[in-house]
C-alpha positions as CSV (number, residue, x, y, z in Angstrom):
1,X,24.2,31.6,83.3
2,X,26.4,29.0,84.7
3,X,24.0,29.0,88.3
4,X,20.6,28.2,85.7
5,X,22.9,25.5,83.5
6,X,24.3,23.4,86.4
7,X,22.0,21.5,87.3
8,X,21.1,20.1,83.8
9,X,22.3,16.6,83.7
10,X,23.2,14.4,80.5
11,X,19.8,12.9,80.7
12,X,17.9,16.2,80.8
13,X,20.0,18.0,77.9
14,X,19.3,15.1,75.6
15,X,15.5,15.4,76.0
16,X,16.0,19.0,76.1
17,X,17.6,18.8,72.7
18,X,14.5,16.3,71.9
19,X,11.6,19.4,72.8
20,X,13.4,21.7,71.1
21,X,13.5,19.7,67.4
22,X,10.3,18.7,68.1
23,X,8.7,21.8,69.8
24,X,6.3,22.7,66.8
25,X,4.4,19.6,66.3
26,X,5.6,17.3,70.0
27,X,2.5,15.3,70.2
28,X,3.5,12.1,68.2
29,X,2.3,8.5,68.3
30,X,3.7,6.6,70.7
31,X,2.4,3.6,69.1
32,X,4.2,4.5,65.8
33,X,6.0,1.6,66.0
34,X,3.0,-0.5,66.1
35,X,3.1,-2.7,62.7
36,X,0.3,-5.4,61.4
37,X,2.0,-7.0,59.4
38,X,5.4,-7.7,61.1
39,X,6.2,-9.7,64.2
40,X,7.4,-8.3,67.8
41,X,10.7,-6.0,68.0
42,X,11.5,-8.6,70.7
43,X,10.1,-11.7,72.6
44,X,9.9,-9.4,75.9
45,X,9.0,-6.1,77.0
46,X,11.6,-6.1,79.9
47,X,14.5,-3.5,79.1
48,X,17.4,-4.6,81.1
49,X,18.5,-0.7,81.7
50,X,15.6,-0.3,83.8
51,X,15.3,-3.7,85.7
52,X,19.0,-2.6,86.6
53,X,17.6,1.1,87.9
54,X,15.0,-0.3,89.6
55,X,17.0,-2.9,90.7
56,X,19.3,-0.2,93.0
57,X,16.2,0.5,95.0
58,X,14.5,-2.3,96.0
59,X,15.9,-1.9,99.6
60,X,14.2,1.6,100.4
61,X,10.4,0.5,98.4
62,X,8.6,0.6,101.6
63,X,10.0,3.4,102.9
64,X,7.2,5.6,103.6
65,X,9.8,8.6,103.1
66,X,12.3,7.2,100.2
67,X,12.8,6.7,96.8
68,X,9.1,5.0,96.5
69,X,7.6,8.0,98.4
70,X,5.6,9.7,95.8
71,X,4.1,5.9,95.1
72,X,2.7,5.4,98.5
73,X,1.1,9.0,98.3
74,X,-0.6,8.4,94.9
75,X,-1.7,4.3,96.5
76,X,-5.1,5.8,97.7
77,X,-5.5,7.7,94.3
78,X,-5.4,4.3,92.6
79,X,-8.2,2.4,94.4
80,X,-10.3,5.7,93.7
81,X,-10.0,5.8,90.4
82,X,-10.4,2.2,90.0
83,X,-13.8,2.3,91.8
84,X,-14.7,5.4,89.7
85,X,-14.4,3.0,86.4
86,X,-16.5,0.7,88.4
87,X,-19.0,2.9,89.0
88,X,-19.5,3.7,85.1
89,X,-20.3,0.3,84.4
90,X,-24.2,-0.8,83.4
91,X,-23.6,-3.9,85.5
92,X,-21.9,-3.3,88.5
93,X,-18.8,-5.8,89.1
94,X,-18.8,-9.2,91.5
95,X,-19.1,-8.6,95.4
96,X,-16.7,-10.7,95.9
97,X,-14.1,-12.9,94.2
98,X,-12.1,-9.9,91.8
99,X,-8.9,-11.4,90.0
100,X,-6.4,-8.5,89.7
101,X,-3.0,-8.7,87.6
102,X,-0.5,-6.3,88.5
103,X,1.9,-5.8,86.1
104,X,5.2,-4.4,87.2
105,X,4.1,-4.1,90.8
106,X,7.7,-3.1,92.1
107,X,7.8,-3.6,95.9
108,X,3.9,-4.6,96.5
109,X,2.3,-1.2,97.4
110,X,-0.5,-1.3,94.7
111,X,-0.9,-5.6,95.1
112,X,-0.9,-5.9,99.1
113,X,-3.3,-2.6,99.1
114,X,-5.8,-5.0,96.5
115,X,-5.3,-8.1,98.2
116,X,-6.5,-6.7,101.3
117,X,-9.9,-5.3,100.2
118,X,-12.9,-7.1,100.7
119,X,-14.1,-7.9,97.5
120,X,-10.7,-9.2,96.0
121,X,-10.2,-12.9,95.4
122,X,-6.7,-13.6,94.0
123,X,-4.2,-10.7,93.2
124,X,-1.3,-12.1,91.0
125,X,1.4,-9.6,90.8
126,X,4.5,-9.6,88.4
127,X,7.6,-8.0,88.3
128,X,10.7,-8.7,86.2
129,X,13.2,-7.6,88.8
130,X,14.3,-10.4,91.3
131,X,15.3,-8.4,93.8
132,X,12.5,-6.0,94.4
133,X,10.3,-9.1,94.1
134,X,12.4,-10.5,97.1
135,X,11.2,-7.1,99.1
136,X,7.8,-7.7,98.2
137,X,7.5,-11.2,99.1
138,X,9.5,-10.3,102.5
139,X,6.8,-7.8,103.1
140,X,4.0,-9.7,102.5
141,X,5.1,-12.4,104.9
142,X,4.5,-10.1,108.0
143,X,0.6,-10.0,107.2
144,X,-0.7,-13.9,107.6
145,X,-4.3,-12.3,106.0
146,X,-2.6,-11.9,102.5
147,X,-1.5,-15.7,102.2
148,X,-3.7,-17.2,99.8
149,X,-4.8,-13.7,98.2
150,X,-1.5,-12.6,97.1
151,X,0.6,-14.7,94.8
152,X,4.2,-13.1,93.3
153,X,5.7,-14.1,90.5
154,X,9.4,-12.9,88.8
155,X,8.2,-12.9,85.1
156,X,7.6,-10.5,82.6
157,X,3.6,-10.7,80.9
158,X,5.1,-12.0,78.1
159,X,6.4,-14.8,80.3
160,X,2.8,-16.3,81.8
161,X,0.9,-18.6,80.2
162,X,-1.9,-17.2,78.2
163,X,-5.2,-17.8,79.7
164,X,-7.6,-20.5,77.7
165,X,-11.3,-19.5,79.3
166,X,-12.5,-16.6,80.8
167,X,-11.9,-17.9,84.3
168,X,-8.0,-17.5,84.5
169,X,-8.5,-13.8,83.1
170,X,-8.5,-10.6,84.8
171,X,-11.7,-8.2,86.1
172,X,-8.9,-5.6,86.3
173,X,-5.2,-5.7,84.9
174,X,-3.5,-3.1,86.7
175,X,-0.2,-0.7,84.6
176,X,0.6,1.7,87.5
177,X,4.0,3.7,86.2
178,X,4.7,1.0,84.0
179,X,4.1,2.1,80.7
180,X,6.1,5.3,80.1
181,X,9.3,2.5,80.5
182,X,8.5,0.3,77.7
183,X,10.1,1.0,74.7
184,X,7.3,-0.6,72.6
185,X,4.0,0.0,74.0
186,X,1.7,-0.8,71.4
187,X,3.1,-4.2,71.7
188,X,3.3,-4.5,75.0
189,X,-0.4,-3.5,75.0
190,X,-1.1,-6.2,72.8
191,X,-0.1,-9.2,75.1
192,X,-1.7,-7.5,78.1
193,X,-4.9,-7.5,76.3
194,X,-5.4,-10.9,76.6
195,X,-5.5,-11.1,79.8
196,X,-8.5,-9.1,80.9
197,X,-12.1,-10.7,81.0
198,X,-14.9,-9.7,78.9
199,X,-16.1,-6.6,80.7
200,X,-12.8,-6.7,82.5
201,X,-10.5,-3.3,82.6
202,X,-7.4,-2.4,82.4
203,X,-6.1,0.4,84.9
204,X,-2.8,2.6,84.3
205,X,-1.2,5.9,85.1
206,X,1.7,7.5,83.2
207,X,2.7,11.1,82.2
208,X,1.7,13.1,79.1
209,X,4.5,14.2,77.1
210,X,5.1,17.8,77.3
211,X,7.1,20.6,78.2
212,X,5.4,21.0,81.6
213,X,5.8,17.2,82.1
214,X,9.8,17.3,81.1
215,X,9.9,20.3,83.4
216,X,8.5,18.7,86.6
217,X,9.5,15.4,86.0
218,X,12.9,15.6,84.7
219,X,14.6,19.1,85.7
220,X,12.7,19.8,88.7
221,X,12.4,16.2,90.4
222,X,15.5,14.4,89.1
223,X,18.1,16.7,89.0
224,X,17.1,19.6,91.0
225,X,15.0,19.0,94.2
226,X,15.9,14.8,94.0
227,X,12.6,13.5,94.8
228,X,12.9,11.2,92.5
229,X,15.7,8.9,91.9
230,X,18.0,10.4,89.2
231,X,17.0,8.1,85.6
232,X,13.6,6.5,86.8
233,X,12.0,9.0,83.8
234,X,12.5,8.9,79.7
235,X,10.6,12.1,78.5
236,X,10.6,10.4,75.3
237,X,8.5,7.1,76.4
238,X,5.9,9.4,77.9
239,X,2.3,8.6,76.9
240,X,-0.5,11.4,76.1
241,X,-3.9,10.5,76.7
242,X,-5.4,11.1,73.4
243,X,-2.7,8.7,72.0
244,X,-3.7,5.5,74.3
245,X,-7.3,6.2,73.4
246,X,-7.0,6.3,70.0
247,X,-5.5,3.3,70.3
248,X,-7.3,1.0,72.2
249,X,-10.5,2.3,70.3
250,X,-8.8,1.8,66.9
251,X,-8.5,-1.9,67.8
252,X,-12.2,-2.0,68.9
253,X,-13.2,-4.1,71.7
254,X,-12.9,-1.6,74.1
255,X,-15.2,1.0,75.4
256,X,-15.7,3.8,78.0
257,X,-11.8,5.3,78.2
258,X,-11.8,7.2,81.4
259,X,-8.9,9.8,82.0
260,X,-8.2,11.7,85.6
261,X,-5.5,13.9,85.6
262,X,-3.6,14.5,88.9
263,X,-1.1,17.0,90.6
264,X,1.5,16.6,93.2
265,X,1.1,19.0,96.0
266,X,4.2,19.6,98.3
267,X,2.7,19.2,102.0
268,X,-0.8,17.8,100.6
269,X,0.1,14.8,98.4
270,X,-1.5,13.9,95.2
271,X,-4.5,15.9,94.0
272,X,-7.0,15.4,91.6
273,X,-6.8,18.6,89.0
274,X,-9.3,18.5,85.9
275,X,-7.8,18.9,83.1
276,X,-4.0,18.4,84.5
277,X,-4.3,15.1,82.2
278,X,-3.0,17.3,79.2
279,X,0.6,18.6,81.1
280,X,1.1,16.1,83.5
281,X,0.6,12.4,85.9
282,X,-3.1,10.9,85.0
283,X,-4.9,8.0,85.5
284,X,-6.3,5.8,82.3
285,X,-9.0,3.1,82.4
286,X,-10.4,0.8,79.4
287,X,-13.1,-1.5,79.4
288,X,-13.2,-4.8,77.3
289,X,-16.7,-5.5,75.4
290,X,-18.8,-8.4,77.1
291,X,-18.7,-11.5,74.4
């Protein structure tokens, strides 16, 4: 008994206490908090607790084999998925000339990657966390091709100005393992809505929220095999599919939710897995309705 319990850390018990009071019915709203008729919980959706986390590894972000590995595998994954939301649209977007917002983009894997292709035009990409904005800006300074393209600021989304035409929106507002560390998402969801152009999208990936997900994520990756930083994960932030759909089609506005589930394959990388969505890591895209 004592070689199966010693890995457990205080972390993993507490969420295993959560599955197991909430085992029969575990699906719940994330966005229960979400209220009409009151006023933010708070003025930001930075949580100091994990700017400090993320804080510790801003020196091994690019890395190719460290803490951020598993980020630069899924990089590639991104750009598909975000072409595949493209590719459903009536009206295919610009040539030339996208706007991206990258919220949360960490060291810069997902922003350089967006300022570089062809068709971008101005990627602005935020992140609370001085010090891993230092390592992105650092980075980006040994590419002269990203200067004018690539623009970093230290602010949450709640700290830029709200845009006041359609011109200083975004065609895509990117959420890449952002999400699953807010504490109140339906408000954080809120804000970013704002920012994304008529016919615009936002782009995410979290985790669904289940026992297969606390599993891989939390026993398995944190405490066990260590391929993930111990603390990066809160099983009980984790998002399921079904709930950020029902969400952003509650509020109207939006249309054509796309959902691409996808598994991480020791030796092989990320993987696309139909249906993996519903255990595990996914990708989630909304469109805004044109005006």
């Amino acid at each position: 008994m004592a070689a199966i319990t010693s890995p457990l850390q205080p972390t993993s018990l507490r969420n295993l206490a959560l599955l197991l009071r909430t085992a029969p019915r575990f699906v719940q709203n994330q966005f229960r908090f979400q209220s009409t008729t009151s006023g933010p919980a708070s003025s930001s959706s930075v949580n100091p607790t994990e700017v400090s986390h993320f804080n510790a590894l801003a020196s091994t972000w690019w890395d190719p084999q460290g803490s951020s590995r598993l980020l630069h595998l899924m990089n590639p994954l991104r750009h598909d998925f975000i072409r595949s939301c493209h590719a459903t649209q009536p009206i295919p977007p610009p040539a030339a000339g996208l706007r991206y917002l990258d919220i949360g983009c960490g060291g810069g894997i997902f922003a350089e990657s967006a300022a570089r292709l062809h068709n971008t035009g101005l990627v602005t990409a935020i992140d609370p966390s001085p010090q891993v904005l230092a390592v992105a800006k650092a980075h980006a300074r040994q590419d002269p091709g990203l200067s004018g393209k690539l623009n970093y600021l230290n602010s949450s989304i709640e700290g830029l100005p709200k845009p006041t035409s359609v011109e200083e929106q975004y065609d895509v507002l990117s959420l890449f393992e952002v999400i699953e560390h807010i504490t109140h998402p339906a408000e954080f969801m809120d804000v970013c809505a704002d920012f994304v152009k008529p016919g615009g999208w936002i782009v995410m990936s979290t985790i669904a929220r289940t026992w297969l997900s606390w599993f891989t994520t939390k026993l398995v990756a944190e405490d066990i095999v260590g391929i993930v930083p111990r603390g990066t994960h809160d099983w009980d932030k984790y998002i399921n599919a079904e709930e950020l759909r029902g969400y952003f089609l509650k509020e109207r506005g939006w249309n054509s939710p796309q959902v691409v589930g996808v598994v991480y394959v020791p030796g092989l990388g990320w993987k696309q897995v139909d249906g993996s969505e519903k255990v595990g890591n996914y990708f989630f895209g909304i469109r805004k309705d044109e005006v």
